[in-house]
PDB file of N, CA, C and O in Angstrom, chain B, residues numbered from 101:
ATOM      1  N   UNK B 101      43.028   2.595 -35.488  1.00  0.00           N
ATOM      2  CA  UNK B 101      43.810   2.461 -34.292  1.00  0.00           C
ATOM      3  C   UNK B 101      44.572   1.136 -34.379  1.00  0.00           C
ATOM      4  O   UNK B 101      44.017   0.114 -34.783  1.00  0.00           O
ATOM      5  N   UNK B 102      45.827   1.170 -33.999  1.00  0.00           N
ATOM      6  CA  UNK B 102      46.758  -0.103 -34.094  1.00  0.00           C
ATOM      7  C   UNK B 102      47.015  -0.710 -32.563  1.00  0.00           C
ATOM      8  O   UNK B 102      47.398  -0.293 -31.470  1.00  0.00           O
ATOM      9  N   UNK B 103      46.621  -1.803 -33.093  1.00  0.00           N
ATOM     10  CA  UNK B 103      47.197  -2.365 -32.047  1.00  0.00           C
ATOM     11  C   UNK B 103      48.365  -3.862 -32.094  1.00  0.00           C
ATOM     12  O   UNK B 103      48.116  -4.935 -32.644  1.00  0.00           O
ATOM     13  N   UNK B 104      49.422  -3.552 -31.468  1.00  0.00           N
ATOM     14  CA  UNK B 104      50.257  -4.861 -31.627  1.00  0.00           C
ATOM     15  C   UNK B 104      50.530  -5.547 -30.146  1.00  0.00           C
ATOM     16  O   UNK B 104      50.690  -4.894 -29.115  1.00  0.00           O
ATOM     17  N   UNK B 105      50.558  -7.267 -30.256  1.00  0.00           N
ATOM     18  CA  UNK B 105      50.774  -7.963 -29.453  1.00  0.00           C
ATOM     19  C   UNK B 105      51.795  -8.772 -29.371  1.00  0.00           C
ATOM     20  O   UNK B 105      51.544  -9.946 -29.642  1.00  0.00           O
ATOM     21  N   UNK B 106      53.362  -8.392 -28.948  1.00  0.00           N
ATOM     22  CA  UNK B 106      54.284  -9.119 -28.902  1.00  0.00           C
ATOM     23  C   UNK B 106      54.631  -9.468 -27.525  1.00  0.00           C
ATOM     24  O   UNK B 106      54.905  -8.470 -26.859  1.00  0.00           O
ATOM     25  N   UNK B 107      54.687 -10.325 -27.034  1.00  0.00           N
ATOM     26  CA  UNK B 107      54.554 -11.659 -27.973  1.00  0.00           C
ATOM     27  C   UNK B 107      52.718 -12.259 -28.200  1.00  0.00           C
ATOM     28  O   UNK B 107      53.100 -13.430 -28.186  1.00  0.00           O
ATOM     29  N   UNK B 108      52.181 -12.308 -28.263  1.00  0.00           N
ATOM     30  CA  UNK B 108      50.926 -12.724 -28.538  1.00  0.00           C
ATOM     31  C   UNK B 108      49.787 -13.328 -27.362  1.00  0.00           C
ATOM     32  O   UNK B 108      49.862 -14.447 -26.855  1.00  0.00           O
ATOM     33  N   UNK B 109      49.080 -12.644 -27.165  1.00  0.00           N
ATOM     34  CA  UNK B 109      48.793 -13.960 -25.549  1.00  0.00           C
ATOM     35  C   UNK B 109      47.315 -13.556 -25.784  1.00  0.00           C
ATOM     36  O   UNK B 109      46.843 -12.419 -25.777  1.00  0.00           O
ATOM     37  N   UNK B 110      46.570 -14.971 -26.034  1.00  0.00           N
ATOM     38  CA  UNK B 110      44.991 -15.328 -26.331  1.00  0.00           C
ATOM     39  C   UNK B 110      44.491 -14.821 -25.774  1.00  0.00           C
ATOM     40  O   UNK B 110      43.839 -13.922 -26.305  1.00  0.00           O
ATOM     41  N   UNK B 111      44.381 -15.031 -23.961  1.00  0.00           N
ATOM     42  CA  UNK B 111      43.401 -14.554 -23.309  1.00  0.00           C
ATOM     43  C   UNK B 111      43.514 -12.409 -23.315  1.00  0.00           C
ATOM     44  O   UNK B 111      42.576 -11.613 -23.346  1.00  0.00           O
ATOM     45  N   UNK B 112      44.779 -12.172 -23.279  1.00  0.00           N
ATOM     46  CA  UNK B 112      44.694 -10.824 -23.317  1.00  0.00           C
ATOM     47  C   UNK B 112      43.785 -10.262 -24.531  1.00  0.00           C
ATOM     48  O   UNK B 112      42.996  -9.344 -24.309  1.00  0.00           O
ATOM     49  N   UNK B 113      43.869 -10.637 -25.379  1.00  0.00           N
ATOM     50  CA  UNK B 113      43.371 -10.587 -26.501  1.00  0.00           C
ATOM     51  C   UNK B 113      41.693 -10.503 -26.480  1.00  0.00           C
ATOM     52  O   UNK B 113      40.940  -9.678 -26.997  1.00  0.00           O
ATOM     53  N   UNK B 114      41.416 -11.697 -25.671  1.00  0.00           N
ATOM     54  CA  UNK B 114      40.049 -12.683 -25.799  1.00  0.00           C
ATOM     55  C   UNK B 114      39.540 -11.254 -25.109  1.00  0.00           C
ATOM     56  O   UNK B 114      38.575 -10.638 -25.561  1.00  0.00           O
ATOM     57  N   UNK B 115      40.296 -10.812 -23.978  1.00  0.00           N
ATOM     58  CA  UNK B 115      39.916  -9.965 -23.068  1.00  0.00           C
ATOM     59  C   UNK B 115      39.418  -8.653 -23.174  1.00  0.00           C
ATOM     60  O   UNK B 115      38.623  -8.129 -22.394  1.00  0.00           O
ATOM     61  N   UNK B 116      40.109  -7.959 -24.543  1.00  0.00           N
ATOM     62  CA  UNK B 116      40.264  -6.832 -25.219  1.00  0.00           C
ATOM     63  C   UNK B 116      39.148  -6.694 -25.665  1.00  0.00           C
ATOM     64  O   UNK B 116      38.452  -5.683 -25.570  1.00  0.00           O
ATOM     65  N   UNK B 117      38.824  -7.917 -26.304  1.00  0.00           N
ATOM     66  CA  UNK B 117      37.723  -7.704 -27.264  1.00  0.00           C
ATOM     67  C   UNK B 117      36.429  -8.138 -26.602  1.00  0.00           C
ATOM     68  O   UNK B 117      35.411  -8.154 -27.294  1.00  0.00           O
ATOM     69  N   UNK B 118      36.371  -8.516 -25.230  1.00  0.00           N
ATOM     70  CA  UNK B 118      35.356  -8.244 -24.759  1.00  0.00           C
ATOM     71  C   UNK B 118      34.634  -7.387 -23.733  1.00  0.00           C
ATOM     72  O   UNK B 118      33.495  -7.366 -23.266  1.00  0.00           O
ATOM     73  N   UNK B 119      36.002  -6.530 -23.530  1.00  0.00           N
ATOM     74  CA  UNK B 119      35.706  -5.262 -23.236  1.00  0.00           C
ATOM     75  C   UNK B 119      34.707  -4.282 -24.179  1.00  0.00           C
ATOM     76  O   UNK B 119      33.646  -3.690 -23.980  1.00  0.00           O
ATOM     77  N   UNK B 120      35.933  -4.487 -25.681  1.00  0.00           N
ATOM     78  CA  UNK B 120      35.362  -3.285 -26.575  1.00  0.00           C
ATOM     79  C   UNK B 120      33.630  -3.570 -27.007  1.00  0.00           C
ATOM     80  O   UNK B 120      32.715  -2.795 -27.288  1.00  0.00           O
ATOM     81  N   UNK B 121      33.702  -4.744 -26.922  1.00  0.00           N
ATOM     82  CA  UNK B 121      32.394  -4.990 -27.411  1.00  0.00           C
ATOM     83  C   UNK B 121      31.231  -4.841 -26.009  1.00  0.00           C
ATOM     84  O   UNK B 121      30.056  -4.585 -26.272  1.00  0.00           O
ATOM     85  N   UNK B 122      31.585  -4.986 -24.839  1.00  0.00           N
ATOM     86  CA  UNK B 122      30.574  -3.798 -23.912  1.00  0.00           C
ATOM     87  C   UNK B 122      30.560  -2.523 -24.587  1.00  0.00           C
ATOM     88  O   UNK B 122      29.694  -2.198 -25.399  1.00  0.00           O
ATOM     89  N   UNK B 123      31.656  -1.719 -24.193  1.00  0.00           N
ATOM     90  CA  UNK B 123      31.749  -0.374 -24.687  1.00  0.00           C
ATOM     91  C   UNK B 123      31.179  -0.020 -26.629  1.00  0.00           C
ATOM     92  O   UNK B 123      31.045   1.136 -27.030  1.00  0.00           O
ATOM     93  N   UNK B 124      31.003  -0.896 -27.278  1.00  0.00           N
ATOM     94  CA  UNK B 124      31.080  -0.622 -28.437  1.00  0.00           C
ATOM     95  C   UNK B 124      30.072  -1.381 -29.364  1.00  0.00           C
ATOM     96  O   UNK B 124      29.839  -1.167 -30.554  1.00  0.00           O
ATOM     97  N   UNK B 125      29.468  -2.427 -28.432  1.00  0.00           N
ATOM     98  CA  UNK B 125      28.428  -3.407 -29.360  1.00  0.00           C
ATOM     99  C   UNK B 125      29.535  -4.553 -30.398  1.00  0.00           C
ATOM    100  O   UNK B 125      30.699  -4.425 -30.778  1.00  0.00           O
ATOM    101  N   UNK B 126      28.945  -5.184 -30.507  1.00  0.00           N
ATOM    102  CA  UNK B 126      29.448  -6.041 -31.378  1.00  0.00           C
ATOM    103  C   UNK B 126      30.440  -5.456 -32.859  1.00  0.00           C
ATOM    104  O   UNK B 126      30.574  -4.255 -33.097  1.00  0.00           O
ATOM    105  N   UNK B 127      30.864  -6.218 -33.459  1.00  0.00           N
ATOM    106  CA  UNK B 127      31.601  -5.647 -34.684  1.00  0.00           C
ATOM    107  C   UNK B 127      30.440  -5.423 -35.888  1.00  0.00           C
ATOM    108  O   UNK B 127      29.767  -6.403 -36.207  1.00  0.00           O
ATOM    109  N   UNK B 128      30.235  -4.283 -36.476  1.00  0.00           N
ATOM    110  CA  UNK B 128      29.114  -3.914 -37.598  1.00  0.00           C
ATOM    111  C   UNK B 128      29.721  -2.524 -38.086  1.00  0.00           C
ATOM    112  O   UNK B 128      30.896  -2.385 -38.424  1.00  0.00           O
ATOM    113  N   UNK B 129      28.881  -1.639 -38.077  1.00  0.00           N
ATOM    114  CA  UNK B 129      29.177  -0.357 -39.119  1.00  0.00           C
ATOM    115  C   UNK B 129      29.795   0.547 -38.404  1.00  0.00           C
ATOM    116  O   UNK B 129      30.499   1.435 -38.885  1.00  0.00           O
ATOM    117  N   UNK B 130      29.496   0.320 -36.815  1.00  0.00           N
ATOM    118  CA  UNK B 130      29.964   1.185 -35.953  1.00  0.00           C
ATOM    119  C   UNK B 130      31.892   0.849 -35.925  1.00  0.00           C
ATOM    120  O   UNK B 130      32.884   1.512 -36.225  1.00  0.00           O
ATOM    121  N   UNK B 131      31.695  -0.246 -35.504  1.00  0.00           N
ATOM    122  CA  UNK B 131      33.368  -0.813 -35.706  1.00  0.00           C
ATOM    123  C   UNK B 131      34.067  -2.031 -36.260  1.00  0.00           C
ATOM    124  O   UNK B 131      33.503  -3.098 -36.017  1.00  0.00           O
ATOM    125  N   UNK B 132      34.634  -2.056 -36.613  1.00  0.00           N
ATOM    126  CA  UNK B 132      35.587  -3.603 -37.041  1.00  0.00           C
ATOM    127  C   UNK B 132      36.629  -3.410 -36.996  1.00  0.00           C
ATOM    128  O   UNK B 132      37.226  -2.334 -37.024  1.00  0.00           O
ATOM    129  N   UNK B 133      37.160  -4.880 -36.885  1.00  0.00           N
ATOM    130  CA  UNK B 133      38.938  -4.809 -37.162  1.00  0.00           C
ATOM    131  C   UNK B 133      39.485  -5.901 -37.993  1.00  0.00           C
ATOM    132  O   UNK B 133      38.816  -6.900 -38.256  1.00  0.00           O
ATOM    133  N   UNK B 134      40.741  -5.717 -38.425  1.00  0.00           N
ATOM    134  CA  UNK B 134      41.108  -7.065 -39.319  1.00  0.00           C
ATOM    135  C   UNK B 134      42.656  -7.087 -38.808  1.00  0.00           C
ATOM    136  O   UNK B 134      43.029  -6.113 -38.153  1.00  0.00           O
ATOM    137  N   UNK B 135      43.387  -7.919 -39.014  1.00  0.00           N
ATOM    138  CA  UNK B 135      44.964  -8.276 -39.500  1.00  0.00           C
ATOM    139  C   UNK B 135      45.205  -6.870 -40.465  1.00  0.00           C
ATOM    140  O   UNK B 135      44.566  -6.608 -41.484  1.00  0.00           O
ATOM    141  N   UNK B 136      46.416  -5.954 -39.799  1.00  0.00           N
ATOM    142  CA  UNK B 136      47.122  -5.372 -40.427  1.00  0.00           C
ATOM    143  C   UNK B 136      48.409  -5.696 -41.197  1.00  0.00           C
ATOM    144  O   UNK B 136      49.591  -5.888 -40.909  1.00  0.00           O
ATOM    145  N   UNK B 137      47.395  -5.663 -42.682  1.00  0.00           N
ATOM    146  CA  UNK B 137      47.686  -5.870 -44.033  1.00  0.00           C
ATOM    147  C   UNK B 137      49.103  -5.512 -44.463  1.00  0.00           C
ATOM    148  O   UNK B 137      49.736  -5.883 -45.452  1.00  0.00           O
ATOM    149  N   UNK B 138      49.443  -4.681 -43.450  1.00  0.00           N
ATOM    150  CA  UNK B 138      50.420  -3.613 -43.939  1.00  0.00           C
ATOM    151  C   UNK B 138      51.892  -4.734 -43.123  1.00  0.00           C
ATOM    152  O   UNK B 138      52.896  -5.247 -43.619  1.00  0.00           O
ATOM    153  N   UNK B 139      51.460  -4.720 -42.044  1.00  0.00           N
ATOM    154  CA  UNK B 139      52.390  -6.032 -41.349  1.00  0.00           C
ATOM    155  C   UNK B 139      52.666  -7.438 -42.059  1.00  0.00           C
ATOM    156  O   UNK B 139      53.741  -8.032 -41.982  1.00  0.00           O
ATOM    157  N   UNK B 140      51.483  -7.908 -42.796  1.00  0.00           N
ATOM    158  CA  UNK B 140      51.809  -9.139 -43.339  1.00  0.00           C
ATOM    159  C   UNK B 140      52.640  -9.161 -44.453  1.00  0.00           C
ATOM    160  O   UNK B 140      53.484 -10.030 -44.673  1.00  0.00           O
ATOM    161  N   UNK B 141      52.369  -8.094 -45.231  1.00  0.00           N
ATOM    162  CA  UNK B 141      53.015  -7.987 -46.423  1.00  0.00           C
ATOM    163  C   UNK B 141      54.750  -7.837 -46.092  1.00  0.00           C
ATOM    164  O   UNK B 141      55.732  -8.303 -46.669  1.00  0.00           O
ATOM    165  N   UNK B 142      54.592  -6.960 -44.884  1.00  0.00           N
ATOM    166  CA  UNK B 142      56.485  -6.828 -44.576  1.00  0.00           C
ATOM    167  C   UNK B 142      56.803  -7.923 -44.416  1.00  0.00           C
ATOM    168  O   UNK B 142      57.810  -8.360 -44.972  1.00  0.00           O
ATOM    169  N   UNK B 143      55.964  -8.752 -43.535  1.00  0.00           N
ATOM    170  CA  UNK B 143      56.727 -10.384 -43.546  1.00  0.00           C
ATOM    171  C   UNK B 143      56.462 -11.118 -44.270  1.00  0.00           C
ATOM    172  O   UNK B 143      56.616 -12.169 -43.647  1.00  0.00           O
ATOM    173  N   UNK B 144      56.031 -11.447 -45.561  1.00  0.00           N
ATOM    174  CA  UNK B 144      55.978 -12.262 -46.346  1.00  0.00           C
ATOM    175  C   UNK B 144      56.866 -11.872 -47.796  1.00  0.00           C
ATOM    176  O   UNK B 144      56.963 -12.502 -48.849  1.00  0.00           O
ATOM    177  N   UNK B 145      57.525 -10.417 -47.319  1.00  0.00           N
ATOM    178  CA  UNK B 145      58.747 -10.006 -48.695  1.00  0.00           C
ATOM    179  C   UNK B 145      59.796  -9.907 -47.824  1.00  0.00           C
ATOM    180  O   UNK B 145      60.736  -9.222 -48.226  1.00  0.00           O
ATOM    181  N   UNK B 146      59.917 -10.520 -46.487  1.00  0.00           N
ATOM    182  CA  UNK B 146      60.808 -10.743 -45.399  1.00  0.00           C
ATOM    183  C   UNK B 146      62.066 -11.679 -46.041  1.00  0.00           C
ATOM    184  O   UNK B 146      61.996 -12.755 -45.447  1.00  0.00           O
ATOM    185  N   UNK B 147      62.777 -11.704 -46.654  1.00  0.00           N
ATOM    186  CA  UNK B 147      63.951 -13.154 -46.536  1.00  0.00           C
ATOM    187  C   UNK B 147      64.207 -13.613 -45.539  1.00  0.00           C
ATOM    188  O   UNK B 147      64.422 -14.820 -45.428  1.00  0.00           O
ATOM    189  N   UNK B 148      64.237 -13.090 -44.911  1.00  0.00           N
ATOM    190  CA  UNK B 148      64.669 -13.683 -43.416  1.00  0.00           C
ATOM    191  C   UNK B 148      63.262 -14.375 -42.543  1.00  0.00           C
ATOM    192  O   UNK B 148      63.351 -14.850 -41.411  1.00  0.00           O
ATOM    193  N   UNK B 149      62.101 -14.309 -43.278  1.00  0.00           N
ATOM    194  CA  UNK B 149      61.011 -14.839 -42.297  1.00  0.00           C
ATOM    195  C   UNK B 149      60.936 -16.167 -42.852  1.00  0.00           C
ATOM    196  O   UNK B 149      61.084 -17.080 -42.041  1.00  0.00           O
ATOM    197  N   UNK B 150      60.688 -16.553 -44.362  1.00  0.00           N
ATOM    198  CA  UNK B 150      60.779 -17.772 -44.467  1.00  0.00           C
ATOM    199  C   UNK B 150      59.297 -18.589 -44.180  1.00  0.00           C
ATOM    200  O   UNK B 150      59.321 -19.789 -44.454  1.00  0.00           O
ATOM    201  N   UNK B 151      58.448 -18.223 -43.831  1.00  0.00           N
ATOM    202  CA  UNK B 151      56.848 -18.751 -43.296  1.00  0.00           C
ATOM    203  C   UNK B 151      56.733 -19.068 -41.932  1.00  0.00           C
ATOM    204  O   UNK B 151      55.684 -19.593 -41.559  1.00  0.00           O
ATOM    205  N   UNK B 152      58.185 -18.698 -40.616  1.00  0.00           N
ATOM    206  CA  UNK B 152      58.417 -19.293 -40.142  1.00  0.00           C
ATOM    207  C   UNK B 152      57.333 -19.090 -38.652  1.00  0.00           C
ATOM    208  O   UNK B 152      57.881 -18.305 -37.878  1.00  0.00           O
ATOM    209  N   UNK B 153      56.290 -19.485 -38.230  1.00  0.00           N
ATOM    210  CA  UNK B 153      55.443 -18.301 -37.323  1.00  0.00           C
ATOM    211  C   UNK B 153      55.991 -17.540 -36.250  1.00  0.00           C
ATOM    212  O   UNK B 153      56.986 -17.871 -35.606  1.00  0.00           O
ATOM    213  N   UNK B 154      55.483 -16.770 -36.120  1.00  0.00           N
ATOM    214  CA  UNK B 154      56.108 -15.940 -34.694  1.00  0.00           C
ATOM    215  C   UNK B 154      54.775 -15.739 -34.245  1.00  0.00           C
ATOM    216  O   UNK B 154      53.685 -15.886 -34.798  1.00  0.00           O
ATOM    217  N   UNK B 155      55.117 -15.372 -33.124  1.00  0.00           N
ATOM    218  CA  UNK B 155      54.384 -14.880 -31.637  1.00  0.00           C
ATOM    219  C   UNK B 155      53.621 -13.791 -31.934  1.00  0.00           C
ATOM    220  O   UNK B 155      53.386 -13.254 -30.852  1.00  0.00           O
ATOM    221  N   UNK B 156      53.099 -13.163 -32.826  1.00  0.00           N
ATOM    222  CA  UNK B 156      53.075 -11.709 -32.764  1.00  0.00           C
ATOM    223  C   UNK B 156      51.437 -11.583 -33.620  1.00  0.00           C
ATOM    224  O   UNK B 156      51.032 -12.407 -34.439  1.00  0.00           O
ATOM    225  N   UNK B 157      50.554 -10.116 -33.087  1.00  0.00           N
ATOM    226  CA  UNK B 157      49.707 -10.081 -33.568  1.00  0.00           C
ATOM    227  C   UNK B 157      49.476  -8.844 -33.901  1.00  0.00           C
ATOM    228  O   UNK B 157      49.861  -8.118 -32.984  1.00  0.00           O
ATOM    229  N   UNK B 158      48.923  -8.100 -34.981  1.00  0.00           N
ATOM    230  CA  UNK B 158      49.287  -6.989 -35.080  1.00  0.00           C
ATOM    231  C   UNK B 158      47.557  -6.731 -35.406  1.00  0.00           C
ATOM    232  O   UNK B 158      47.060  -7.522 -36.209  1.00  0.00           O
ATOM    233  N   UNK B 159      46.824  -5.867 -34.926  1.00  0.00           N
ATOM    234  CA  UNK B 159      45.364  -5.847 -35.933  1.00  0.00           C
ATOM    235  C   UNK B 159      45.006  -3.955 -35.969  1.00  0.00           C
ATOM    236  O   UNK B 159      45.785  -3.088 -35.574  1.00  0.00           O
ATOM    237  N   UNK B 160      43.976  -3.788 -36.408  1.00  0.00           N
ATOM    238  CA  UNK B 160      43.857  -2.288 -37.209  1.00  0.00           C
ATOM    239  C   UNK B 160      42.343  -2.525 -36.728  1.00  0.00           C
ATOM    240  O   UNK B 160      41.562  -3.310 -37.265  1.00  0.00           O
ATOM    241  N   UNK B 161      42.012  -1.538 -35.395  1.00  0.00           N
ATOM    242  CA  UNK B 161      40.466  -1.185 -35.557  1.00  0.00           C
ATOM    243  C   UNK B 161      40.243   0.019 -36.263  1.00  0.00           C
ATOM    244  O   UNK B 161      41.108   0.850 -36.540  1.00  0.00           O
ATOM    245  N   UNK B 162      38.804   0.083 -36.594  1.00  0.00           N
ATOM    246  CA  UNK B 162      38.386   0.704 -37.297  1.00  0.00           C
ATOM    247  C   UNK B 162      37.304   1.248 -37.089  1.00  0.00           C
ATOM    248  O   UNK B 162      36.383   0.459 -36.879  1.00  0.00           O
ATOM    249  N   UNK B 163      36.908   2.957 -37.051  1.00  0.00           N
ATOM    250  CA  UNK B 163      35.219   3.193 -35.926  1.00  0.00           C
ATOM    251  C   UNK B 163      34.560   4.185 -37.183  1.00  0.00           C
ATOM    252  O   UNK B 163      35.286   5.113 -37.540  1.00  0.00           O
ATOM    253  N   UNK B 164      33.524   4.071 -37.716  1.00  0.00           N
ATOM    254  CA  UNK B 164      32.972   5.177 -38.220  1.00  0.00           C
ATOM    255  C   UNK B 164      33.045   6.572 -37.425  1.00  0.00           C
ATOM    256  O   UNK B 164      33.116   7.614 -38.077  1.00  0.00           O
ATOM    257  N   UNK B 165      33.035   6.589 -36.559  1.00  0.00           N
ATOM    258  CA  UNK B 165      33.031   7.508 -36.053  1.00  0.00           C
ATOM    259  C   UNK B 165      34.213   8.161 -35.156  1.00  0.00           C
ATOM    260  O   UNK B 165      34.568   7.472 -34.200  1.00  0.00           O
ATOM    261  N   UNK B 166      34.805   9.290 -35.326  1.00  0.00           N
ATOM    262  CA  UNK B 166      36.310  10.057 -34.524  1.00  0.00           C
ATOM    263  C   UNK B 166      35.898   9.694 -33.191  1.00  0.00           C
ATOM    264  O   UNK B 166      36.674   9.047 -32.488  1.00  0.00           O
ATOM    265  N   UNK B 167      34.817  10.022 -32.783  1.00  0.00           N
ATOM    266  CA  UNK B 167      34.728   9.781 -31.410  1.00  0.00           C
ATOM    267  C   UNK B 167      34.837   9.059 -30.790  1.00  0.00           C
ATOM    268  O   UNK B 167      35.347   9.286 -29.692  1.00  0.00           O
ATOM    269  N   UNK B 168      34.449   7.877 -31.121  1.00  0.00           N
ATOM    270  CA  UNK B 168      34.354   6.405 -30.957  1.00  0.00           C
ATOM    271  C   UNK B 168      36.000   5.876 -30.725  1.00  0.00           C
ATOM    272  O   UNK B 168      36.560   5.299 -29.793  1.00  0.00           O
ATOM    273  N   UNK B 169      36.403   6.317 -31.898  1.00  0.00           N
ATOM    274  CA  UNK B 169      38.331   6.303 -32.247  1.00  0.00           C
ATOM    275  C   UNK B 169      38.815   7.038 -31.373  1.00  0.00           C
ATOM    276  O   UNK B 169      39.930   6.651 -31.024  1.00  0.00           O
ATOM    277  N   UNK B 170      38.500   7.836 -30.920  1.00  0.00           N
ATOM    278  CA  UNK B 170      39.249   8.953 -29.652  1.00  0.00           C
ATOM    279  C   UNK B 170      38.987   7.816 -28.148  1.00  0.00           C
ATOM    280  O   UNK B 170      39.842   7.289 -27.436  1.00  0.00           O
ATOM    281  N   UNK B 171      37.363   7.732 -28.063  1.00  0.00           N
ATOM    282  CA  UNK B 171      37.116   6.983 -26.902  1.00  0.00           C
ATOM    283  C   UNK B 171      37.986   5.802 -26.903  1.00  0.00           C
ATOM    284  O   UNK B 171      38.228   5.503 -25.734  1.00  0.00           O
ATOM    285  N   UNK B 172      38.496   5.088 -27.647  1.00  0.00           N
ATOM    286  CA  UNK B 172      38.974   3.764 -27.822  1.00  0.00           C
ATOM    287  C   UNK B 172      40.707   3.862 -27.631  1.00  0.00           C
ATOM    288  O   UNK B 172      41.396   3.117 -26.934  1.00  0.00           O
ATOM    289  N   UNK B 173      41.035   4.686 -28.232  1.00  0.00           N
ATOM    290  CA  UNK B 173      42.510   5.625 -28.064  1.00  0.00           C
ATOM    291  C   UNK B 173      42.555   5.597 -26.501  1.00  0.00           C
ATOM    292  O   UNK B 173      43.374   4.904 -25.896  1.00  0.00           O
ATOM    293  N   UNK B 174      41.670   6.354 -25.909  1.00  0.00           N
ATOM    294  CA  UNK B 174      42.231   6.699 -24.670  1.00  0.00           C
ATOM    295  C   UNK B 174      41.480   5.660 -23.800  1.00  0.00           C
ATOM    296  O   UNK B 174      41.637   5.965 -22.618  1.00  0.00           O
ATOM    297  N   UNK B 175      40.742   4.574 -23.939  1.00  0.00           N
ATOM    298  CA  UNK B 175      40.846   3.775 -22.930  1.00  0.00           C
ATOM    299  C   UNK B 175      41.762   2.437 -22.617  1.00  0.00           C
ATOM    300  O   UNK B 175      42.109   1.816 -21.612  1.00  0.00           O
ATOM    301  N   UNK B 176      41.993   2.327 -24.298  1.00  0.00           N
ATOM    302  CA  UNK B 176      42.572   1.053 -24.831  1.00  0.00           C
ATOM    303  C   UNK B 176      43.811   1.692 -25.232  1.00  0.00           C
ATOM    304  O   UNK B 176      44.701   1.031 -25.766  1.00  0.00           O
TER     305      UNK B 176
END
C-alpha cells in the first residue's frame, strides 16, 4: 500500500503510525514499511533535482496478510 505526503507534515505522519500500530501491533512479520525505493531512484536520476530536498514523503506498507492490506486500504 502507498502512501505519499506532499508536502510532508511530521505530526500527520507521527499520527498515522500510531494509529496503525493500535490497529496492527507494532512493525514485525505482520507489517512493515520502508521509503519507496521506486521514488528515490526517480529523484536521484532526476537532472533537475540536483540533491536539492523537498517536502515530500513517499513510503510502501507492507502486510503479510491481504486482509490486513484490505483493512488498511480502507481505513487509511
Amino acid at each position: 500500500m502507498f502512501r505519499r505526503y506532499t508536502p510532508y507534515d511530521p505530526r500527520e505522519w507521527t499520527q498515522l503510525l500510531k494509529q496503525v500500530h493500535a490497529d496492527f501491533g507494532r512493525p514485525s512479520e505482520r507489517w512493515a514499511w520502508m521509503i519507496d525505493h521506486e521514488w528515490q531512484k526517480q529523484m536521484m536520476e532526476d537532472p533537475e533535482w540536483r540533491g536539492v530536498a523537498v517536502n515530500e514523503w513517499h513510503v510502501v506498507f507492507y502486510f503479510k496478510e491481504e486482509s490486513d492490506a484490505v483493512m488498511f486500504g480502507l481505513k487509511y
